[in-house]
Every structure is written in structure tokens, then in C-alpha cells.
C-alpha positions as CSV (number, residue, x, y, z in Angstrom):
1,X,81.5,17.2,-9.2
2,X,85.1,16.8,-8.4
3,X,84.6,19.3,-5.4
4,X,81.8,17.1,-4.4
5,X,83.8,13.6,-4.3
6,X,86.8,15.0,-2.7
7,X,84.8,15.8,0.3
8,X,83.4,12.7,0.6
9,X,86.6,10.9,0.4
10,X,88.0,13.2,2.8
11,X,85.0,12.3,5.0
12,X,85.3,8.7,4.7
13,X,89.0,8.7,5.5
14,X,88.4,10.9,8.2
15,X,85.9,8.2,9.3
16,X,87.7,5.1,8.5
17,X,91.1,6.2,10.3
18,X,89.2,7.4,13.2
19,X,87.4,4.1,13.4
20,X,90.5,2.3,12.8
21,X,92.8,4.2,15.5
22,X,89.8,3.7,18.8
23,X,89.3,0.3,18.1
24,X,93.5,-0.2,18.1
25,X,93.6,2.2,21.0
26,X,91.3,0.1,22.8
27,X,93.2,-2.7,22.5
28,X,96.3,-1.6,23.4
29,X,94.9,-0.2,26.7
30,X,93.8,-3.6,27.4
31,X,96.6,-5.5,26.7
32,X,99.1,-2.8,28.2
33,X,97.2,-2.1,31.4
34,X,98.0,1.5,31.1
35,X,96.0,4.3,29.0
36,X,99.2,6.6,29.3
37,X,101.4,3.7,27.7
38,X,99.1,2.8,24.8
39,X,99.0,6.3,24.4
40,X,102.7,6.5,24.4
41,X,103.4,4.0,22.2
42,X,100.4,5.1,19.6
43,X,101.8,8.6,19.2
44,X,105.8,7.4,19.3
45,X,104.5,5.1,16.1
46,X,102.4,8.4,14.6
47,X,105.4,10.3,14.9
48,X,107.4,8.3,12.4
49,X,105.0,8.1,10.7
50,X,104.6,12.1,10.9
51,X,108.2,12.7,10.6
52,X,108.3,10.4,6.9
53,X,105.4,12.8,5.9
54,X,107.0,16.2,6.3
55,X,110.7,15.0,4.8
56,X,108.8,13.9,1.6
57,X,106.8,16.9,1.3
58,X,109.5,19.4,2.9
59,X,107.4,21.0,5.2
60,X,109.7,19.7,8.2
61,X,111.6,22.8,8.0
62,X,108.0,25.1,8.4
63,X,108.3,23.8,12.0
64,X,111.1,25.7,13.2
65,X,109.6,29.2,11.9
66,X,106.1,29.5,13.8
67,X,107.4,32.5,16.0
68,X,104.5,33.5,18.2
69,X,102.2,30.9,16.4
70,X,104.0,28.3,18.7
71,X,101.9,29.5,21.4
72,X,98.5,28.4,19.8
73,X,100.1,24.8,18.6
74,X,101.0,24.1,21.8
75,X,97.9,24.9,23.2
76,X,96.0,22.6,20.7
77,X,98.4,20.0,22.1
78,X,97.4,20.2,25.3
79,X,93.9,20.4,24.5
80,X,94.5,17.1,22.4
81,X,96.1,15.7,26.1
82,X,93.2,16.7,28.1
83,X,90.8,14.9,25.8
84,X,92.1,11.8,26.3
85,X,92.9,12.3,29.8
86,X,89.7,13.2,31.4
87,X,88.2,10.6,29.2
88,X,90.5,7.9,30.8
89,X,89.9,9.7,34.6
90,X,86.0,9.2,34.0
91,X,86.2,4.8,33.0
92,X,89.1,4.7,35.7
93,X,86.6,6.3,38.7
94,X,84.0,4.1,38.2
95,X,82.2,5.7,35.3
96,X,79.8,3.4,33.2
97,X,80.5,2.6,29.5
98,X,77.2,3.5,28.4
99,X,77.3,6.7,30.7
100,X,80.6,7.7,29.4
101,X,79.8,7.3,25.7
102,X,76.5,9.5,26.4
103,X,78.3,12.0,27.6
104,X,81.2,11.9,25.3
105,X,78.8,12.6,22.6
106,X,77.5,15.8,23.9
107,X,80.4,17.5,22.1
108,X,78.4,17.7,19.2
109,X,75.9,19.7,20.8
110,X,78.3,21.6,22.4
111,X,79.7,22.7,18.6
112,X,76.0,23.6,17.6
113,X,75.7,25.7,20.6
114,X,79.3,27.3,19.8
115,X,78.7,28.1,16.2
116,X,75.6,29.9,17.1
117,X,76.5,31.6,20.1
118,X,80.4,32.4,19.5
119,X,80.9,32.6,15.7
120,X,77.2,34.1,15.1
121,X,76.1,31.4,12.3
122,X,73.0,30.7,11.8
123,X,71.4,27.2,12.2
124,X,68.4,26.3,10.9
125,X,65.6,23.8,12.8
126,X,66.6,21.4,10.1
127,X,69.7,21.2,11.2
128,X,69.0,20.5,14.6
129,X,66.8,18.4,13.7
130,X,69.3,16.6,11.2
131,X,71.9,16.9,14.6
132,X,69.6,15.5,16.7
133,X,68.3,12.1,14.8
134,X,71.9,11.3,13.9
135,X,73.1,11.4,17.7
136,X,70.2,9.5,18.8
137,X,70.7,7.2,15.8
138,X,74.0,7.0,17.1
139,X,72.8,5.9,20.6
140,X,71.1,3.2,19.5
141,X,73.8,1.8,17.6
142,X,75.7,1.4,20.1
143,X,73.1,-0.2,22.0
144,X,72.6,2.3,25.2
145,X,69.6,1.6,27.4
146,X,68.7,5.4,28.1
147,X,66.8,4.3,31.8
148,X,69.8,2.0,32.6
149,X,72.2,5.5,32.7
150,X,73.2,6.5,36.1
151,X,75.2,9.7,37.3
152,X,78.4,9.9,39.7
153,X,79.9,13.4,40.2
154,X,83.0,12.0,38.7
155,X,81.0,11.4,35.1
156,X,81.6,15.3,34.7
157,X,85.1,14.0,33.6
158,X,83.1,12.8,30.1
159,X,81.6,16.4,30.4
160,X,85.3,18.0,30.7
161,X,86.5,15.8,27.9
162,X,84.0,16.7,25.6
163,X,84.4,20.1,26.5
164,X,88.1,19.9,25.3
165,X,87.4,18.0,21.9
166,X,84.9,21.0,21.2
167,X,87.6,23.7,22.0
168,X,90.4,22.0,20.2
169,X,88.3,21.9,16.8
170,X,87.3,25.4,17.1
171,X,91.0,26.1,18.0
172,X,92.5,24.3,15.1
173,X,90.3,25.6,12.9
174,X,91.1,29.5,14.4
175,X,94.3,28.3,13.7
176,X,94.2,27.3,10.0
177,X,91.7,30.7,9.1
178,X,93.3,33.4,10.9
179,X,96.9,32.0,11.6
180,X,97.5,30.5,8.5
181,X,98.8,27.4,9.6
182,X,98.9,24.1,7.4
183,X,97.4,21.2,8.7
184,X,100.9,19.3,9.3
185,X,102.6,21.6,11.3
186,X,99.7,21.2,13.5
187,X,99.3,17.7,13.6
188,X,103.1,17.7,14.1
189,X,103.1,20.0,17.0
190,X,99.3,18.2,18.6
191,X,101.2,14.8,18.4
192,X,104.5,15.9,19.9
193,X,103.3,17.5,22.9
194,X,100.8,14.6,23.5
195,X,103.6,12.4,23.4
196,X,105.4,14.1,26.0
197,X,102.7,15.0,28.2
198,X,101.5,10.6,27.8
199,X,105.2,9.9,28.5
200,X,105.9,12.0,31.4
201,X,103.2,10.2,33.0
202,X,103.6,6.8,32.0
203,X,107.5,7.1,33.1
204,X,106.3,9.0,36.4
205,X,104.0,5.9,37.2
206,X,106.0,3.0,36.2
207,X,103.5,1.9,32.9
208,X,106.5,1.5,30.3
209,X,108.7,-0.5,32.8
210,X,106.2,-3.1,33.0
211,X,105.2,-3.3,29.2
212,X,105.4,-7.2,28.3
213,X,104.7,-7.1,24.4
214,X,106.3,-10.7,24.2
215,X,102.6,-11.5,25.9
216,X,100.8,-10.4,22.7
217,X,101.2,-11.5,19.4
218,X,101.7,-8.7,16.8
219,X,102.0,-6.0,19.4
220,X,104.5,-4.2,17.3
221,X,102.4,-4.6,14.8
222,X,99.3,-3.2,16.4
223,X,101.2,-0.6,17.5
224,X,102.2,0.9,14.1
225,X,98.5,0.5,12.9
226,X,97.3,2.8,15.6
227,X,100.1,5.1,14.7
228,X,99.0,5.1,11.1
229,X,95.4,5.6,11.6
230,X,96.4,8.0,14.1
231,X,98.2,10.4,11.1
232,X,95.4,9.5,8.8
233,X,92.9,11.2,11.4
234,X,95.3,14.3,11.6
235,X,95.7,14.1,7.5
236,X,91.7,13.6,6.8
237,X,90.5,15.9,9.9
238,X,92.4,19.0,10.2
239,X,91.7,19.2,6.3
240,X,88.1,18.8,6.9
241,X,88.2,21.4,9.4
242,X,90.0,23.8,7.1
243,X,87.1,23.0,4.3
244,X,84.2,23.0,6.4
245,X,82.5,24.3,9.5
246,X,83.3,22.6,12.6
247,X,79.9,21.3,13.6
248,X,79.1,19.9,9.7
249,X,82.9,17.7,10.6
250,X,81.5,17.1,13.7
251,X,78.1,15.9,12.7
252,X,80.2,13.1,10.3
253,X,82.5,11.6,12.8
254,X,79.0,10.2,14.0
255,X,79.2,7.5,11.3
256,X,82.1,6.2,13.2
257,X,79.8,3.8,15.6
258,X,77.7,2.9,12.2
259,X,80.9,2.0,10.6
260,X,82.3,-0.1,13.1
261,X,78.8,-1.9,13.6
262,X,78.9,-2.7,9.8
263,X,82.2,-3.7,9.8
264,X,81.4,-6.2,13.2
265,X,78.3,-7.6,11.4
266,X,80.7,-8.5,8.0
267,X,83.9,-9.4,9.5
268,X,83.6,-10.6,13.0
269,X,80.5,-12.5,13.1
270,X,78.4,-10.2,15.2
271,X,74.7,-10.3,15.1
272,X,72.4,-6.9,14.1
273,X,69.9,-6.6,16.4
274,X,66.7,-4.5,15.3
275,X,67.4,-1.3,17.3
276,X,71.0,-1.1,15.7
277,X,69.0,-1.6,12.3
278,X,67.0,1.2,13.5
279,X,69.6,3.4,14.5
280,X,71.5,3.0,11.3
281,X,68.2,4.3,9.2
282,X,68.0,6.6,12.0
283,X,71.3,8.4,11.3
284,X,71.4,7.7,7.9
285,X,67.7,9.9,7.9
286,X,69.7,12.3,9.9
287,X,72.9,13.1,7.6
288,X,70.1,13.1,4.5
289,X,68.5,16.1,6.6
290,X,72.0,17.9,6.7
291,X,73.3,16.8,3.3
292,X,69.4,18.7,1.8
293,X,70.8,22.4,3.8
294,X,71.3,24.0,0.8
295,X,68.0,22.8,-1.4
296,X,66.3,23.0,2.0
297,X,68.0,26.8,2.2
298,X,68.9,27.8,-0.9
299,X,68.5,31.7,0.1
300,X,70.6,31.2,2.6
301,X,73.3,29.0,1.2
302,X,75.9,31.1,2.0
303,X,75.5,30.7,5.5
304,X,76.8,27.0,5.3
């Protein structure tokens, strides 16, 4: 029982901070002007935060003794760049909201497809079937008109930047199995060579000279939120990752739009309309459908 509500809080937090840190980062691209800025200043304020972590729990001296494992953190900091920056190359070329979130969400599938293909696990039509009501679900939520989606040859950016979120998990994960790496000397790594990479080109193009925080109240504060949730994502995920196989965390980070519709409805005034209602139950049928594997399997159950 205790195994059973520690993953669920680790799920939740990995939820909640996720939730938290996109709906900040958001923001902060807004106000800034400048993707590569709020980036910046999001992963300068998780770094602290980072940096605090490790001196209380004295693992900041495990980051100096990685050897030939440096190689494979640097890589999942890259990867952790190119997310972010294809993402940002697909809205900046014209690339429709509603596209873009389609096609970011096809990372999931790309995991399923992975897992079976790559790592030789099997997946069961009830899982698919679970995967598939939970994205649709997921859809619906966040209120996409599938026959108003249009395609541009520069939406294969969303394509790309899936691609890259669905690497990095398998990566991380390869890297916690077989390299034996704890989860904060990745997120250490991950966060500082994003920060250099979102630096170099926010310096290179001007975005940090023309930062006016005065203009919005609480930037500073905002700033160290996103930071924050930004940890909490690295604390709650790369753990997940560690206790679970990558498409089951994947499957859960779809409750992030159902979260943030909940939390609209309850704190900022926004009405439910009856196809978000339906794509709640709709997800919510879909993570019942995974949660049931093992009584659905049970001869199996060591597959999951």
C-alpha cells in the first residue's frame, strides 16, 4: 500500500510541477518577447534552486566524477535544448496552436511504438486502447477542432520536437538502468547545458539587453516559480522514469491539460464546455484502462 501511494504522489507532483512550469513559461515568453530569454531566466532560477538541492544532500560533489558518463549527460542536455527549440521554431513560422499541440502530442505514440519496437516489450490492445482514449480525451480538453487542423512543411518542427522529448526519456532512463546515474546529477547536467545553449542565443540576438521586468509586476517573482516547478519536474520525473517504464510516465503527463482545465474552471472563472466534460471522462476512462493492466493481464504482469 505504501508502494502504491508513493507512486501516485510521485505522479501528481510530476503533474502539478509540469502544469505549474508551462503555464509560467508561457507567460514569461509573453511578457519577455523572447522564448530564449524566458528560457534563460527559468533555468538561471532552477539552477539555484538545483544548486541548494545537491549542497543539502551532498551529492554536488558526484558531479565532478562522471568520467565517460559526461558524454551521455550532455547529450540529454542537448536533447532537453532541442525540445524546446523546435517547439518554439514551429509557433514562430507560422504554425497553428491547435496544429502544434496535435503534433506535440504524438510523442506518446512515438514511446508506444519505441517500447515495442526497440526495447521488445510487449503491449497489449488494452493498452493501446487505454493510450489512445486518453490522447483523444486529451484533444478534446483542450478544445481542438480536428477539421479546422491545417499542415505547413514547417509543422514538422512539432514532429522534430516530439521526436526529441521521446529520445531524451528513453535516454534518461538508459541512463539511470545501465549507467547508474542518480536522478540529480542528471537534472543538474540537463539544466546546465540548457542554460547555456538558451543563453548563447539570447545574448547572440540581443533578447536579455532588452528585458524590461520594471514593465511587469512580480516578474522576479514569476521567474523563481518557473524555476521551482522547473526542479520539481526534474525531482518528480526523472524518478518516475527510474520506477517505471517510459510510456506508462508518458501516458500520465496527459493529465496535465485536465489539470489545468480544472484548475481554470475553480480559480479563474472559466467556463466547462460539454466536450471538455467529455474529454475529461474520456481520459479519465483511458488511465482506468491502463491502471486495470495487471488484473486485465495478470499472466503477464511481469511484462509491465
Amino acid at each position: 500500500m505504501k508502494g502504491r501511494m508513493k507512486d501516485v504522489g510521485m505522479i501528481a507532483g510530476m503533474v502539478i510541477a509540469w502544469t505549474i512550469y508551462y503555464a509560467v513559461s508561457k507567460f514569461m515568453v509573453d511578457r519577455t518577447g523572447s522564448p530564449y530569454a524566458a528560457g534563460f531566466l527559468l533555468r538561471m532560477a532552477a539552477l539555484v534552486f538545483l544548486t541548494v538541492q545537491l549542497a543539502v544532500t551532498g551529492g554536488f560533489r558526484d558531479l565532478f566524477r562522471q568520467g565517460k558518463a559526461t558524454v551521455i549527460l550532455v547529450i540529454i542536455g542537448v536533447f532537453g535544448f532541442l525540445l524546446d527549440l523546435f517547439a518554439n521554431l514551429g509557433y514562430a513560422n507560422g504554425g497553428s496552436l491547435g496544429t502544434g499541440t496535435a503534433l506535440l502530442k504524438t510523442d506518446v505514440l512515438m514511446v508506444n511504438l519505441l517500447t515495442v519496437a526497440i526495447l521488445r516489450k510487449r503491449l497489449y490492445a488494452t493498452d493501446w486502447i487505454g493510450t489512445l482514449l486518453m490522447l483523444a480525451g486529451v484533444l478534446l480538453v483542450l478544445g481542438l477542432n480536428i477539421k479546422e487542423l491545417t499542415f505547413r512543411p514547417t509543422d514538422l518542427f512539432f514532429i522534430a520536437s516530439a521526436a526529441c522529448v521521446t529520445a531524451n526519456a528513453f535516454i534518461i532512463k538508459a541512463a539511470q538502468d545501465k549507467h547508474g546515474q542518480k536522478a540529480d546529477t542528471i537534472s543538474y547536467y540537463n539544466n546546465f547545458v540548457v542554460l547555456l545553449l538558451f543563453a548563447l542565443f539570447a545574448v547572440s540576438r540581443g533578447d536579455l539587453a532588452a528585458l524590461k521586468p520594471s514593465e511587469t509586476p512580480g516578474f522576479w517573482w514569476l521567474v523563481l516559480l518557473g524555476g521551482l516547478a522547473q526542479t520539481g519536474i526534474y525531482f518528480f520525473y526523472y524518478r518516475n522514469l527510474r520506477r517505471h517504464e517510459v510510456w506508462i510516465v508518458k501516458l500520465w503527463l496527459l493529465l496535465m491539460p485536465v489539470l489545468s482545465c480544472i484548475v481554470g474552471v475553480l480559480f479563474l472563472n472559466e467556463e466547462p464546455t460539454a466536450w471538455k466534460l467529455v474529454g475529461i471522462g474520456v481520459v479519465l476512462l483511458g488511465a482506468m484502462i491502463i491502471l486495470l493492466r495487471e488484473k486485465l493481464h495478470p499472466e503477464k504482469k511481469e511484462d509491465a
